[in-house]
Backbone as CSV, one residue per row, in Angstrom:
resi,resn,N_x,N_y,N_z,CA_x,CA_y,CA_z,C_x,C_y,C_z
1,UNK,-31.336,12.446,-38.421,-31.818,13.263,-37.324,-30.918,14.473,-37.144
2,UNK,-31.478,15.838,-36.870,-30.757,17.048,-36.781,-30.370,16.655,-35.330
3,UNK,-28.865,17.806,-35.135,-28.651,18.083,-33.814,-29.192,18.793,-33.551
4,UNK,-29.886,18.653,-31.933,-30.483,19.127,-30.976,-29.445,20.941,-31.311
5,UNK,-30.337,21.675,-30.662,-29.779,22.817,-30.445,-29.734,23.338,-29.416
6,UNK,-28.888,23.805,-28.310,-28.397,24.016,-27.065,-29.469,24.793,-26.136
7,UNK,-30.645,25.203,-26.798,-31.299,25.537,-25.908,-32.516,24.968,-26.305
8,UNK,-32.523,23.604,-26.549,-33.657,22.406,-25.714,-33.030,22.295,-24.746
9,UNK,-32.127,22.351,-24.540,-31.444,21.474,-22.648,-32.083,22.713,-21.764
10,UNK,-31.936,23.945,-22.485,-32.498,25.045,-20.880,-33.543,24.757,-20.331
11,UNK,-34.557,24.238,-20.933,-35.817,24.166,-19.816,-35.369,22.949,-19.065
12,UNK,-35.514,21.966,-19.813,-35.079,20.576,-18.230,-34.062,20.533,-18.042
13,UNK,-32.867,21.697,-17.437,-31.975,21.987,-16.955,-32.722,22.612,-15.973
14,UNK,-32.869,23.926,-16.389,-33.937,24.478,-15.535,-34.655,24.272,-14.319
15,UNK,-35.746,23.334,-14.675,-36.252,22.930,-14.258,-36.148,21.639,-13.312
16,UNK,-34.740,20.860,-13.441,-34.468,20.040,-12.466,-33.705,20.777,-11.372
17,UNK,-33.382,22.110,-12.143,-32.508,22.972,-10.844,-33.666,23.425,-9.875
18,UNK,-34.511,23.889,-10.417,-35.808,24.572,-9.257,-36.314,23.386,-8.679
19,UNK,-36.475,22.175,-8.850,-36.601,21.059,-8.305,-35.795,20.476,-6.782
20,UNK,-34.409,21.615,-6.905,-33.536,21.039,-6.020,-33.624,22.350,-4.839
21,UNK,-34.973,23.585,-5.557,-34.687,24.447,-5.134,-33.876,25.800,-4.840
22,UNK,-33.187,25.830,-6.427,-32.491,26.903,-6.968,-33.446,28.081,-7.832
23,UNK,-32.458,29.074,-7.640,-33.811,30.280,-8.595,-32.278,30.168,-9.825
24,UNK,-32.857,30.697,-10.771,-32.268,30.183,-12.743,-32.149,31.182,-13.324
25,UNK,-31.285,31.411,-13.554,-31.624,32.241,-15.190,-30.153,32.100,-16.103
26,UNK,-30.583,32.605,-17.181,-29.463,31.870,-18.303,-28.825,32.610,-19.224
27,UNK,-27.749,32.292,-19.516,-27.060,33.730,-20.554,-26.024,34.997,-18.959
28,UNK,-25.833,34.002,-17.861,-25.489,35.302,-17.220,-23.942,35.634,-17.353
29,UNK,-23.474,36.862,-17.979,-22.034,37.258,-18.392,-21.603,35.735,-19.128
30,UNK,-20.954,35.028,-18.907,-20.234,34.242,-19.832,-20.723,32.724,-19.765
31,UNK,-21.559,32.230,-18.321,-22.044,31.663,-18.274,-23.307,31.122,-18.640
32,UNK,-23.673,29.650,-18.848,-24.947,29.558,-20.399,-26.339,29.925,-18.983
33,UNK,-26.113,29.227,-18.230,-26.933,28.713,-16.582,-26.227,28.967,-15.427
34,UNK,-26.853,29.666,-14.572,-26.710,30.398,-13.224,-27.726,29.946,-12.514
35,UNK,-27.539,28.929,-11.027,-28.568,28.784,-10.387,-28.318,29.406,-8.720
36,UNK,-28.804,30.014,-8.037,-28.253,30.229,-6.848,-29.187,29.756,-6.061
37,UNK,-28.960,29.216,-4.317,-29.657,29.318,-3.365,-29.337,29.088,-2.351
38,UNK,-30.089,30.461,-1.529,-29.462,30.923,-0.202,-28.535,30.765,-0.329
39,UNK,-27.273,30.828,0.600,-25.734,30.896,0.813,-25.083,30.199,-0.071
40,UNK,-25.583,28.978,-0.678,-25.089,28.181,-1.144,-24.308,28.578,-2.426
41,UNK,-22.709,27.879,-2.430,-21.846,28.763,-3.778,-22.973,28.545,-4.992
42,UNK,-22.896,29.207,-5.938,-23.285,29.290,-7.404,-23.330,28.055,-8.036
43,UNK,-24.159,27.787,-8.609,-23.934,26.264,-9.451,-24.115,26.805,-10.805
44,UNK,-23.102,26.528,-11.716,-23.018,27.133,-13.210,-23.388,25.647,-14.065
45,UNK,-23.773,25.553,-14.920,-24.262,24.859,-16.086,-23.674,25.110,-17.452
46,UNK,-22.777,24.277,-18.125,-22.785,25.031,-19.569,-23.560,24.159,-20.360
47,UNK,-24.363,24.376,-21.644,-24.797,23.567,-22.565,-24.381,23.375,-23.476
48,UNK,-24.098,22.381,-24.247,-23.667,21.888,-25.942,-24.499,21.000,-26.486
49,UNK,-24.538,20.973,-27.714,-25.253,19.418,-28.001,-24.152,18.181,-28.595
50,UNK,-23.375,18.940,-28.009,-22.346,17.147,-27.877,-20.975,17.721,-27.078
51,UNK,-20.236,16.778,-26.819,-19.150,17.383,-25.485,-18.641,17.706,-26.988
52,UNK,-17.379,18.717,-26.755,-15.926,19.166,-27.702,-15.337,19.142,-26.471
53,UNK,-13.830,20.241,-26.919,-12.585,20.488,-26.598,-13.740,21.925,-25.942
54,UNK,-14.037,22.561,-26.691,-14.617,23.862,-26.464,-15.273,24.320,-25.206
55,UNK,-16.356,22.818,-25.250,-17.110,22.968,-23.909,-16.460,22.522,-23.000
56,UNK,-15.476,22.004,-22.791,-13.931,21.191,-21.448,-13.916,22.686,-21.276
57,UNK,-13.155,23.388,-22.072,-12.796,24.098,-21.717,-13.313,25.995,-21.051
58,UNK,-14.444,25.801,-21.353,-15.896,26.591,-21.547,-15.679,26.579,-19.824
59,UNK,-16.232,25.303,-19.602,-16.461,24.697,-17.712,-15.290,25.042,-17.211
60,UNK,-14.026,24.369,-17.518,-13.190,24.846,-16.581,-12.979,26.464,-16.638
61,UNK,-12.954,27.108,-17.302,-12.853,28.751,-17.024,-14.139,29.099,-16.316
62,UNK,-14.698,28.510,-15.985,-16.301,28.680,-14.861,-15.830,28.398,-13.602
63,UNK,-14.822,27.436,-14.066,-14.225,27.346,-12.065,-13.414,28.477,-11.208
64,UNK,-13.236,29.355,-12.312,-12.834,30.970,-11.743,-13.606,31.348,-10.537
65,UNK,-15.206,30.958,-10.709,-16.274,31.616,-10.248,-16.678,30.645,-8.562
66,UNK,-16.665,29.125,-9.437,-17.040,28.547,-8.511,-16.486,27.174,-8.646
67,UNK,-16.917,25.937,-7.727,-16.152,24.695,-8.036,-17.718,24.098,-8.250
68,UNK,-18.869,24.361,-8.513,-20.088,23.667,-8.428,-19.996,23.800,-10.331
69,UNK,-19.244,23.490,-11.143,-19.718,23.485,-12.817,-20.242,22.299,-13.130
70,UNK,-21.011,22.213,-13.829,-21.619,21.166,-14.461,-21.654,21.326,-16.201
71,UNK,-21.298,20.459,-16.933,-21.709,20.295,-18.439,-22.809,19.248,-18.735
72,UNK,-23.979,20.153,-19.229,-24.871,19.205,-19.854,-24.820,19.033,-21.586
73,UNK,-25.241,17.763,-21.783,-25.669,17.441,-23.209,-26.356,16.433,-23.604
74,UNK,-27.052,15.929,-24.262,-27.873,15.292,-24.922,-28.105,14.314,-24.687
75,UNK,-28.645,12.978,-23.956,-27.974,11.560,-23.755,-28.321,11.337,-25.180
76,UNK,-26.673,10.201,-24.757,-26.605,9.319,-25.839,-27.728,8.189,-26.511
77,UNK,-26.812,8.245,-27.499,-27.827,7.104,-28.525,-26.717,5.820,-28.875
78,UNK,-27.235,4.403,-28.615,-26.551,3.330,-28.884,-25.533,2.840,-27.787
79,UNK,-24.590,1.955,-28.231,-23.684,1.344,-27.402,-22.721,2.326,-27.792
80,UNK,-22.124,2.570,-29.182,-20.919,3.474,-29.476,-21.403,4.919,-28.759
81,UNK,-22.272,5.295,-28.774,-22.707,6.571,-28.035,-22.475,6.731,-26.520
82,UNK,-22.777,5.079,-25.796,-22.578,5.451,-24.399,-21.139,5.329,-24.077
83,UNK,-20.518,4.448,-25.111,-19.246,4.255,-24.746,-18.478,5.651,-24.831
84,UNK,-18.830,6.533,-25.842,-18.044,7.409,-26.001,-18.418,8.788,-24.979
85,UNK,-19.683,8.718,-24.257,-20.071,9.414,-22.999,-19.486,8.956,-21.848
86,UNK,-19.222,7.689,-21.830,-18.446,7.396,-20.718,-17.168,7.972,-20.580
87,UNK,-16.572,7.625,-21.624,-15.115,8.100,-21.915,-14.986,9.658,-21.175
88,UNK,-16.054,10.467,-21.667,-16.135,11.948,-22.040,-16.598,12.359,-20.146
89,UNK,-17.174,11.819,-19.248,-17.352,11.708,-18.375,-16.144,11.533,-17.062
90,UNK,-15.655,10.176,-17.842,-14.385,9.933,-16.755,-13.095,11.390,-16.719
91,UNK,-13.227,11.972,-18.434,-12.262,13.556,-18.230,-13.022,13.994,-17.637
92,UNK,-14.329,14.269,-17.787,-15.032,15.682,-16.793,-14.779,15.558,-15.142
93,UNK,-14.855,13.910,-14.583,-14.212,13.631,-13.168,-12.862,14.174,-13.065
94,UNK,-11.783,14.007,-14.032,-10.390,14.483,-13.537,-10.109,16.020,-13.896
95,UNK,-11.368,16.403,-14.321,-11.366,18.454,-14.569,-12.192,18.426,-13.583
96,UNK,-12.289,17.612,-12.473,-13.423,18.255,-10.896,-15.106,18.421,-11.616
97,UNK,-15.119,18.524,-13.092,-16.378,19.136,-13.598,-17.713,18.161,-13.081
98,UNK,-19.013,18.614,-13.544,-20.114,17.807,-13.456,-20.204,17.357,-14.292
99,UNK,-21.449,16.335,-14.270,-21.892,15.609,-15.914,-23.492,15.382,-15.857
100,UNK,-23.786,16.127,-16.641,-25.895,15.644,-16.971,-25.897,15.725,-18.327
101,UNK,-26.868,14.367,-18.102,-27.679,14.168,-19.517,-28.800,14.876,-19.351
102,UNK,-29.096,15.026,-20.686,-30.675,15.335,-20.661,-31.223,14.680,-21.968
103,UNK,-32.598,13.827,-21.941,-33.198,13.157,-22.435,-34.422,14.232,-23.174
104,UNK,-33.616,14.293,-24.570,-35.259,15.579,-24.759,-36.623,14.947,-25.281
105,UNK,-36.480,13.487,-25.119,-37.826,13.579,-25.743,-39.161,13.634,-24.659
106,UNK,-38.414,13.571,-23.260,-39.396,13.787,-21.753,-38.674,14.781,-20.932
107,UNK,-37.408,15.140,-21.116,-36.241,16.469,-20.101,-35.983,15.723,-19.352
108,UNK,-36.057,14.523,-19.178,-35.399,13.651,-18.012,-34.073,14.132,-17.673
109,UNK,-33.449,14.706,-16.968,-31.844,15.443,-16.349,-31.206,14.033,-15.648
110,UNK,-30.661,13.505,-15.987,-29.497,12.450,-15.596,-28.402,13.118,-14.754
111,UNK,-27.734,12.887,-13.658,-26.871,13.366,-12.859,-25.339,11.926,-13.270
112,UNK,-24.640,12.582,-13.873,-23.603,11.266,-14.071,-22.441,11.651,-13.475
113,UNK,-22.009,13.070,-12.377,-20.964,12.937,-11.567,-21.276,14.050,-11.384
114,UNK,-20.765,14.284,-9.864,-20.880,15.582,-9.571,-19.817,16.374,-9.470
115,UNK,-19.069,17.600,-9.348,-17.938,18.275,-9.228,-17.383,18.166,-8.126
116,UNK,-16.159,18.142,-8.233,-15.709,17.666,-6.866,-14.183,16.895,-7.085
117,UNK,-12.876,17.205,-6.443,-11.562,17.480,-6.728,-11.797,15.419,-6.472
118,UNK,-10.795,15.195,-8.179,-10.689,13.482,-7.820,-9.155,12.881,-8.019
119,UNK,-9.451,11.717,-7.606,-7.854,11.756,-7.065,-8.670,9.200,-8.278
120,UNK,-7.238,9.675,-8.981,-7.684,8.506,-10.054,-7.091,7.012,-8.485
121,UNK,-7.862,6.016,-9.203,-7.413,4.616,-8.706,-6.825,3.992,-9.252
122,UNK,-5.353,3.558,-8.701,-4.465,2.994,-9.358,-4.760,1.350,-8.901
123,UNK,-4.316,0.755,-10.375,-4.537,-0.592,-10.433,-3.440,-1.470,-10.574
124,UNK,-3.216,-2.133,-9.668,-2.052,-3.137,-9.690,-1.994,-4.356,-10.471
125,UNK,-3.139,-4.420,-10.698,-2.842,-5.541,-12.211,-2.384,-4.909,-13.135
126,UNK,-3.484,-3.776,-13.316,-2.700,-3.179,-15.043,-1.101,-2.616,-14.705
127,UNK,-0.596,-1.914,-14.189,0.893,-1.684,-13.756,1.573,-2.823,-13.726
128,UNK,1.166,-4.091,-13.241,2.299,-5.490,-13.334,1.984,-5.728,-14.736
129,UNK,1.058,-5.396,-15.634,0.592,-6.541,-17.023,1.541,-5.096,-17.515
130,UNK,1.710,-3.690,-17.064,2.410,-3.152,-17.968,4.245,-3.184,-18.001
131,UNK,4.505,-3.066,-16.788,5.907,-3.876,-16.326,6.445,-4.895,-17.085
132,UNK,5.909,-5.955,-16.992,5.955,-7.072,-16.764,6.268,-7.139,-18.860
133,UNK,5.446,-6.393,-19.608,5.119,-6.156,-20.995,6.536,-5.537,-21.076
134,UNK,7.058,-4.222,-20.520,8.498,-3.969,-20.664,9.557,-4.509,-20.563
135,UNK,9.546,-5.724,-19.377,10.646,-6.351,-19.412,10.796,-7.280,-20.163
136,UNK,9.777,-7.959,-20.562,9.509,-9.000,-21.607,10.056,-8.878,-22.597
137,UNK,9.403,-7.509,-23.589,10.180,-7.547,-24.574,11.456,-7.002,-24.938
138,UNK,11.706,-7.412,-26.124,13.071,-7.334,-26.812,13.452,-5.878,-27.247
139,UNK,14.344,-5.339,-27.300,14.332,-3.827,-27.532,13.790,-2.951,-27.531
140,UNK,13.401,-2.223,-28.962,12.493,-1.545,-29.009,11.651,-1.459,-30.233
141,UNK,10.643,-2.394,-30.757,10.395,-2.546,-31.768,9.775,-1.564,-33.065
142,UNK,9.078,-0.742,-31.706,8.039,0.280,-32.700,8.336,1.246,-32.389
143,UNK,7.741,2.405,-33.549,7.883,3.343,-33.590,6.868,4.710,-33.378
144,UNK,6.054,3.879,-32.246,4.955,5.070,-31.778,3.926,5.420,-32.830
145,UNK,2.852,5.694,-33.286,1.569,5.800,-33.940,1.506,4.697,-34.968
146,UNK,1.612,3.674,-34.272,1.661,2.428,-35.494,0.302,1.594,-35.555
147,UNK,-0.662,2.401,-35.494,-2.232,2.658,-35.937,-2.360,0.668,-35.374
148,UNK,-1.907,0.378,-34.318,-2.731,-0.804,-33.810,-1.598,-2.091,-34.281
149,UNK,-0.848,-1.740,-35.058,-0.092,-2.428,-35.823,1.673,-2.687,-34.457
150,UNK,1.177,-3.244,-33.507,1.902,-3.119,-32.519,3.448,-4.401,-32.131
151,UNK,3.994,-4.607,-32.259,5.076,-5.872,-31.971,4.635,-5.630,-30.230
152,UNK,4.458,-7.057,-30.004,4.105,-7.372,-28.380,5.334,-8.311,-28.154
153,UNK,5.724,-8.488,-26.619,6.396,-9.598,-26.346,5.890,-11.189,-26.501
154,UNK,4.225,-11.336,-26.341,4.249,-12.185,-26.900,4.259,-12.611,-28.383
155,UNK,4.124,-11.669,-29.295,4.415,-11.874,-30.573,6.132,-12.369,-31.003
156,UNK,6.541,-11.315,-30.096,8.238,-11.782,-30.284,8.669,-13.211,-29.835
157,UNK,7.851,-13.742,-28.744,8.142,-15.170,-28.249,8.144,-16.335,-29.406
158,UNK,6.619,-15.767,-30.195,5.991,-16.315,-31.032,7.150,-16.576,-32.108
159,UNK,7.463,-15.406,-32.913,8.372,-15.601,-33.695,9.692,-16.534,-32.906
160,UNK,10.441,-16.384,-32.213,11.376,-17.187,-31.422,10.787,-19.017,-31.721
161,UNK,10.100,-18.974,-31.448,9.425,-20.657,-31.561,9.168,-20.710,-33.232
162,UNK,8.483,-20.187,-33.680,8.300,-20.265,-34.904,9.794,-20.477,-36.026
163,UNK,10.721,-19.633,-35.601,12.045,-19.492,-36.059,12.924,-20.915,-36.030
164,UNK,12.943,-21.130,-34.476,13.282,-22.620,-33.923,12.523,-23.987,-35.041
165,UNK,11.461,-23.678,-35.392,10.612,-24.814,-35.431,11.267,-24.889,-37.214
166,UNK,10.995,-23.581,-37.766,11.631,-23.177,-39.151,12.973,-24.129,-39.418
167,UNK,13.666,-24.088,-38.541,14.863,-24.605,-38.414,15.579,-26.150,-37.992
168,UNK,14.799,-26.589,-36.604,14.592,-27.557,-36.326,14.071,-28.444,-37.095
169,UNK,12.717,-28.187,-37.275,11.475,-29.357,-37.697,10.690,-29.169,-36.076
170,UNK,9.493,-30.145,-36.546,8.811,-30.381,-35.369,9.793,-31.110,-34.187
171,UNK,8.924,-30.268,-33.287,9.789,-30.384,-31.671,8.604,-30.191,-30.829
172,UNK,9.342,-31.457,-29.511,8.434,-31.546,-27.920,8.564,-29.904,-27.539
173,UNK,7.556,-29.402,-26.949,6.667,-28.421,-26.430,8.303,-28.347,-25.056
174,UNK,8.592,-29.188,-24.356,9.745,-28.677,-23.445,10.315,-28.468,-24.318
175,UNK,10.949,-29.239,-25.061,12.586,-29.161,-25.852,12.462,-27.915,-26.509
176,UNK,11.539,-27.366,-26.850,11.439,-26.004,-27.873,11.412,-24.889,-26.787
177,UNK,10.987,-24.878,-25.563,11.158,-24.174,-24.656,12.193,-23.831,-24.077
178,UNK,12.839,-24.896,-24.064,14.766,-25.071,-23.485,15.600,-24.534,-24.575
179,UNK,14.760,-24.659,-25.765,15.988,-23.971,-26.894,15.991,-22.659,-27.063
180,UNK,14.782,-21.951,-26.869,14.428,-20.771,-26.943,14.013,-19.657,-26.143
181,UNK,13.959,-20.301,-24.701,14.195,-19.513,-23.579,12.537,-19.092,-23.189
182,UNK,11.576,-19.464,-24.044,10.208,-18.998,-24.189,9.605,-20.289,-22.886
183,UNK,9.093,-19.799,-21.954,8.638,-20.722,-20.972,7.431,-21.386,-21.320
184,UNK,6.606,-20.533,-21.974,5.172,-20.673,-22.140,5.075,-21.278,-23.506
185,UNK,6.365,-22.190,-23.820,5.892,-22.371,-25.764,4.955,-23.421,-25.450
186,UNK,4.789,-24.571,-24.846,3.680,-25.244,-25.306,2.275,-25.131,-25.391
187,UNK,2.210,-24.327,-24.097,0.808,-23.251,-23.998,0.839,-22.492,-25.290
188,UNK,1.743,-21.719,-25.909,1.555,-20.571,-27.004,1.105,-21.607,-28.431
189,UNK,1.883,-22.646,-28.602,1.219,-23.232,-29.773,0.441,-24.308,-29.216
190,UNK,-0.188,-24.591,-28.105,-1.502,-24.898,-28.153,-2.678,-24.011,-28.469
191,UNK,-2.446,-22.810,-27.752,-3.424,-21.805,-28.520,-3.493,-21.329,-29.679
192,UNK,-2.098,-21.077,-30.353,-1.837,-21.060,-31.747,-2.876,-19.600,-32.056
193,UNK,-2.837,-18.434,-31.505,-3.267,-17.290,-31.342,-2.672,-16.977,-32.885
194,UNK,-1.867,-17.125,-33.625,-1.095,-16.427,-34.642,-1.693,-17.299,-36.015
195,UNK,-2.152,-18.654,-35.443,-2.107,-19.691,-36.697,-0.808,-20.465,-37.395
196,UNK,0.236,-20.458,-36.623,1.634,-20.454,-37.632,1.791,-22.093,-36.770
197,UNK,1.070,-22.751,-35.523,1.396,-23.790,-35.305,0.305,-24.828,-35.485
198,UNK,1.011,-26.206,-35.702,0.134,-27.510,-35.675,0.620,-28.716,-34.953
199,UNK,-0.303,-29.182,-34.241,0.418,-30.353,-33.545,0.488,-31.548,-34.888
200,UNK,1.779,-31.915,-34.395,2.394,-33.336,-35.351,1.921,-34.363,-34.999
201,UNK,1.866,-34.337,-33.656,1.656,-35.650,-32.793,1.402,-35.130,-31.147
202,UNK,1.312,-35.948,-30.209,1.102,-35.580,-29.187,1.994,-35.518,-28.661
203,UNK,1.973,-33.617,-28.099,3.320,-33.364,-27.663,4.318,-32.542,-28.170
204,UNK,4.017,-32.626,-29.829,4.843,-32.203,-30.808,4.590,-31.616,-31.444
205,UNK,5.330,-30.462,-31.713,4.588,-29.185,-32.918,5.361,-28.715,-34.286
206,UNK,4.780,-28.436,-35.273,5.424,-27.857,-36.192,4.660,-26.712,-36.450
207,UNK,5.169,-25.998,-37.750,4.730,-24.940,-38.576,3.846,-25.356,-39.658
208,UNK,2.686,-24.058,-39.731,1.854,-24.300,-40.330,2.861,-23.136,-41.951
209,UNK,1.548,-23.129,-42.909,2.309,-22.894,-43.750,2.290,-21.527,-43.688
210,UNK,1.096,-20.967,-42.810,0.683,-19.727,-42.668,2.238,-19.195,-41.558
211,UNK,3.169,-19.801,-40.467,4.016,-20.467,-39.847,5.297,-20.192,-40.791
212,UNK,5.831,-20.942,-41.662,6.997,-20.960,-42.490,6.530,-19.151,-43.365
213,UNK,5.397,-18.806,-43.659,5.882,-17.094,-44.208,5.816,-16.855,-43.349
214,UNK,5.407,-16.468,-42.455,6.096,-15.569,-40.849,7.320,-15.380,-40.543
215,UNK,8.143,-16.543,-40.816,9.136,-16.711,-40.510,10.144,-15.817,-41.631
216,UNK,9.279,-16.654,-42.725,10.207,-16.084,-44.011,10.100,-14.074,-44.009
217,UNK,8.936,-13.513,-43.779,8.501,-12.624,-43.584,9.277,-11.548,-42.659
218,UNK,9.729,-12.597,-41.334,10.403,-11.574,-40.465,11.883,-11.522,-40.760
219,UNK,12.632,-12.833,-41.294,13.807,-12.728,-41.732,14.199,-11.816,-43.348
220,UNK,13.466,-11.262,-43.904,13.588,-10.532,-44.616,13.670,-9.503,-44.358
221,UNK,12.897,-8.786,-43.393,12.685,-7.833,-42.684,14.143,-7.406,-41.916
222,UNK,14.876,-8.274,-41.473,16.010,-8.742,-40.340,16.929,-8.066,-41.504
């Protein structure tokens, strides 16, 4: 399928603006859409057929004029499509900007935020799960763009038990906890999130074999 070209959106842009009771016209000085009515400030429109950097930045130099900007483009197609409109939406809220879809195969105009100065919501779970992630772990493991490839504190726990167990043999779920300072080991190799543990018996865990190279793996590394 071709991309749409930026002026299918003018008519059901358009036309949902005269709907609200604005008079239109398009192309005015730098702006794509100009709607005015009565007193009311200017409402500017830019069009693309997909968000960029270009059109962010297109809108915000429109707020020279006025704080009513809006960016329209295309609605999405699929789950990866809305996800990535969402994304593209939540910046247009923290640039004050607007957000419309437009549906060309009927001009359906979608309103997905309006302009207007936003102030973000801070979340106290994610700030304690991020805290809480700093103090946890052990130094400083990584080295920033490590494409997903991340050392977590619970990975480091992981290794700690795994190391113990390397060394020990199989051990009670407390006793491996008391040796290694890891509170949560019997929970961690009950879930066995990594694969490196197996219960021996009830109660009791060892290393799997996937378990003994991990180990061998990180002490080489060391």
């Amino acid at each position: 399928m071709s991309k749409p070209a930026e002026t299918e959106l003018y008519a059901p842009v358009k036309s949902w603006l005269e709907g609200l009771g604005y008079e239109v016209k398009s192309e005015v000085g730098p702006a794509d859409v100009v709607a005015l009515r009565g007193d009311d400030a200017p409402v500017i429109v830019e069009l693309k057929a997909g968000f960029s950097l270009t059109l962010l930045q297109q809108a915000v130099a429109r707020q020279a004029v006025t704080d009513a900007v809006y960016v329209a483009v295309p609605r999405w197609a699929g789950k990866l499509g809305w996800r990535a409109f969402k994304g593209n939406v939540g910046l247009c809220k923290r640039l004050g900007l607007g957000v419309l879809s437009v549906r060309l195969k009927d001009g359906l105009v979608q309103v997905h935020a309006d302009p207007g100065p936003f102030q973000p919501r801070k979340s106290k779970i994610k700030s304690a799960r991020l805290l809480s992630e700093f103090a946890r772990r052990d130094g400083d493991p990584n080295t920033g763009g490590t494409n997903g490839k991340i050392v977590t504190a619970y990975r480091q726990d992981a290794e700690k038990l795994a190391a113990c167990l390397a060394q020990q043999g199989p051990m009670r779920g407390a006793a491996l906890a008391k040796a290694t300072g890891v509170k949560t080991a019997t929970r961690m190799m009950a879930i066995n999130h990594y694969g490196w543990f197996e219960r021996v018996e009830r109660g009791v865990y060892g290393l799997t074999v996937q378990g003994h190279t991990a180990v061998k793996g990180t002490s080489d590394k060391a």
